[in-house]
N, C-alpha and C positions, 0 to 999 in steps of 0.2 A: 736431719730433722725436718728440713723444708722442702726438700729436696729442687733446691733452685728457685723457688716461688718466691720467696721474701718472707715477711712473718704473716701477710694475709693472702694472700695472695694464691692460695688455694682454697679459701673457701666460697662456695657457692660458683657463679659468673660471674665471678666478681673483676677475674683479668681479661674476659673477653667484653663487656660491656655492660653485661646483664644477658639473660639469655631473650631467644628467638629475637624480636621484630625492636626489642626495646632499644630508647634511644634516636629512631627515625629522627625526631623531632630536632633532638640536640645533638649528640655526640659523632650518631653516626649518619649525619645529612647528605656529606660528601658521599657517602656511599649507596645512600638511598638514591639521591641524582645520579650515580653511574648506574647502578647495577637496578634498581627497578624506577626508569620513568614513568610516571603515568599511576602513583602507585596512592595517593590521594586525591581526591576530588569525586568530581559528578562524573558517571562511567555510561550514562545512559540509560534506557528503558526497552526491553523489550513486553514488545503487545503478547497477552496469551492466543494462543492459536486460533482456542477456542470462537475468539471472537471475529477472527478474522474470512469473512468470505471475498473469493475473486470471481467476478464474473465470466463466465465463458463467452467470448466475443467472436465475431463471424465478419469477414468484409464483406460490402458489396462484389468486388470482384471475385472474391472466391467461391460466391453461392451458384453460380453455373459450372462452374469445376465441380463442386459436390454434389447439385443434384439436378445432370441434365436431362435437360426434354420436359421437367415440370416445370407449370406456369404457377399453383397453388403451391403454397410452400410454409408449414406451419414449424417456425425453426424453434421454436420453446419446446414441442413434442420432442424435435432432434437434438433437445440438449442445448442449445446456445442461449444465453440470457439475454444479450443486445446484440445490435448492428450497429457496425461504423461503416464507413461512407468512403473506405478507399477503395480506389480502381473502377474502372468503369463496366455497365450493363448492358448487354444491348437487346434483350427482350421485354415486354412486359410481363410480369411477373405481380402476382399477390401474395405479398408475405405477413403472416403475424408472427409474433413477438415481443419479448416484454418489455424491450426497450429499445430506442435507437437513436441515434446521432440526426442532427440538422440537416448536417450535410447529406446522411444517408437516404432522408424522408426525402430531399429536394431531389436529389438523385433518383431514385425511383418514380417518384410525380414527372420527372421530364422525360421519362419513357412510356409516360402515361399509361403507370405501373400503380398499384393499392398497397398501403403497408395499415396494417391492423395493428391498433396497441390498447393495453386493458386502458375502458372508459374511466375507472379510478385515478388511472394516473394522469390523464389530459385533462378532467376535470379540476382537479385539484390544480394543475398548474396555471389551466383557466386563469382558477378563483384567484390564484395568490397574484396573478398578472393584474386583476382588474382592481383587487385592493389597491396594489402598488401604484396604480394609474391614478388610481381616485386621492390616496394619501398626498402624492404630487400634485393633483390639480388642484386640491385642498389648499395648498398652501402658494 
């Protein structure tokens, strides 16, 4: 009649715990510790894509690898979005570009080289430089 169950003991999930995931909490803890760590809490966030851009970067040292024998060299036409500043140059060179590293400007000023960057953006760092001067001397 029971066929080995007991008198309830087949009805529902009722002999294995309750069915699926139920239980984690109470009954079957030990087993949520072995068999899924990691299986509540904060998991993280991933950024949508969408919003993610990388810039394409170019060193100092590799711009005479890629384009010798020119002195003019307009690297935002070719794609690159900034300059960084490793490796060293040994001609003078004019480059613009829409951004670059300290190191990279200083490095080309000592070859007594020209780097061009949109007047937007050295303007504005200007201004916020001089705010920031004046708010400190302010006080």
């Amino acid at each position: 009649m029971t066929h080995g169950k007991g008198k309830k003991g087949g009805r529902g999930a009722g002999l294995r715990g309750g069915r699926g995931n139920a239980g984690l909490c109470k009954h079957k803890f030990m087993y949520m510790n072995k068999y899924m760590p990691g299986h509540f809490g904060v998991h993280g966030f991933k950024r949508p894509q969408g919003i993610l851009k990388e810039d394409k970067t170019i060193n100092i040292g590799d711009i005479e690898e890629k384009f010798p024998g020119k002195k003019i060299i307009n690297l935002t036409e070719e794609g690159y979005d900034k300059l960084l500043g490793a490796g060293q140059i040994k001609s003078k060179l004019k480059i613009t570009v829409n951004s670059a590293s300290e190191k990279a400007i200083d490095k080309i000023k000592e070859q007594g080289g020209d780097i061009i960057l949109p007047t937007k953006d050295i303007s504005e760092k200007e201004n916020i430089e001089s705010k920031v001067q004046e708010k400190i001397e302010d006080k």
